[in-house]
Phi, psi and omega in degrees: 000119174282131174280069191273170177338287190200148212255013170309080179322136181281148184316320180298330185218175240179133191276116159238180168228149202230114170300150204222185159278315176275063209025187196278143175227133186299149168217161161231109209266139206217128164230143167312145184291341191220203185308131174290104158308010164125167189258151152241115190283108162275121197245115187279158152283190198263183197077351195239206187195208206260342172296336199284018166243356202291334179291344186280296185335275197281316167311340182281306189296295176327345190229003167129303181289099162319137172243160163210124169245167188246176139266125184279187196282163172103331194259154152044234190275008173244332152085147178178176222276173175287034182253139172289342161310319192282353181272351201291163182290339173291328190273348153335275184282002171271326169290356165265317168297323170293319174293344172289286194305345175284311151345288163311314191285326188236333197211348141321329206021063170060019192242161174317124170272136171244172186230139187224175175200111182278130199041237157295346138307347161279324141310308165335304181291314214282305169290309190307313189277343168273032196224357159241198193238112176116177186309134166298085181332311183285151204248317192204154149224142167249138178249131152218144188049051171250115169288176168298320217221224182245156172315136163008075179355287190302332188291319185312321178302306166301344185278306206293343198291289160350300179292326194264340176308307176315334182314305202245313203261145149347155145297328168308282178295348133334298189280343192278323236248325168284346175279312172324286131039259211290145162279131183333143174264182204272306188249129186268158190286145187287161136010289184292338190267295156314359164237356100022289190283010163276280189321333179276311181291355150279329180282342150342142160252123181004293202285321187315309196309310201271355160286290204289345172283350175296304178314325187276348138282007167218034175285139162334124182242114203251352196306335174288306168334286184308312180288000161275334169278144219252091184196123166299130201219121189261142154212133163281153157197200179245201196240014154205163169211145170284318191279316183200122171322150169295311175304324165311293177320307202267015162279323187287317166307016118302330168278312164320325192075014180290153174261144182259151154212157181229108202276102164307150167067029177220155149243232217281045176178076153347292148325320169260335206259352185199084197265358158281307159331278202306317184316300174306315207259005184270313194285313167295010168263299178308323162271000000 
């Protein structure tokens, strides 16, 4: 789960909800001071939402770029139906894909879509450019701190704990039984941020939590796939991770033919956890 810093929108950007073909999705829209050197669609992870980009926001709009991070469906402010199907990573990446063409239609002004995808949003992503058809909308895809395949074994255990709790238990009693859980941070989180990650983590939809974590412990590693399509491809990580070693990632950004970078000072969120660096090295791949 990305923590993020601090949750204050930069002068630059604006809580919208932005209509799809496939419906509306919460977004955070970070525009640039002059002309856009082009947008970037940010794909949160599971557990997570369109805040774990929020540190991104004013350095990316500082280098040039409109951002738009999302919610996926299922997650936080966007909400979605009680069925687990509507959550599988196919019906995923067809909503990533309606959001490039919303995107493309409305807010590019004809300049580069770049694509990024965080944790299991980086499957997501990962699936959207190999399921499409016709000219590729995105300009570059980032993996970041995403594997080929499924997570970390010990993460998998705590997750699959997870997928079967949603059976019988509450979101609530869930989350007491995960604070309990979880270890103390080196600093405690200020107030408005702790209870933020309470609010998000209630507003989930159940089924969504339990498709994608089924997924992330028995996904597919499609990377022969992805290095067959003709798109420039970064992949980030920190210098340690809980979900998929850094050394797996950087087998894949090899299999990709991808430049690897490695966020000092980060783990498995980058974006939150060292968000000038990641920023710098995202605006130099896109430009």
């Amino acid at each position: 789960m990305s923590t993020p810093p601090f949750l204050t929108l930069p002068g630059c950007a604006r809580a919208l909800r932005l209509p799809t073909a496939r419906g509306e999705f919460a977004a955070l829209v970070a525009e640039p001071a002059g002309a856009a050197r082009g947008t970037a669609l940010l794909v949160p992870g599971f557990t997570g939402s369109k805040e774990d980009f929020i540190a991104l926001l004013e350095p990316l709009a500082a280098a040039g770029h409109r951002v738009v991070a999302v919610d996926q469906r299922g997650q936080y402010e966007t909400g979605g139906p009680a069925d687990p199907a509507a959550y599988a990573v196919a019906e995923l990446g067809r909503d990533v894909r309606a959001l490039a063409e919303a995107l493309t239609e409305t807010l590019t002004d004809g300049g580069p879509l770049h694509l990024l995808g965080h944790s299991f949003g980086g499957q997501v992503a990962r699936e959207a450019v190999l399921a499409a058809e016709g000219p590729l909308p995105w300009a570059s895809l980032t993996l970041l701190s995403t594997g080929p395949g499924p997570i970390d074994p010990a993460e998998a255990a705590r997750t699959k704990l997870l997928v079967d709790a949603l059976v019988t238990m509450e979101l609530e009693p869930i989350w007491q039984v995960m604070q309990q859980m979880e270890k103390a941070p080196a600093e405690p989180l200020a107030a408005p941020v702790a209870e933020f990650l309470h609010r998000r983590w209630l507003a989930n939809v159940p089924q969504a939590l339990s498709t994608m974590g089924s997924h992330l412990v028995s996904a597919p590693d499609r990377v022969g796939e992805l290095a067959e399509v003709r798109l420039p491809k970064l992949v980030v990580s920190g210098v340690q991770d809980y979900a998929w070693p850094v050394e797996e990632q950087a087998r894949m950004a090899e299999r990709l033919g991808a430049r690897l970078v490695v966020v000092e000072g980060a783990g498995h969120s980058p974006n939150a956890e060292q968000p000038a660096a990641t920023a710098a090295a995202l605006a130099a791949f896109w430009g």
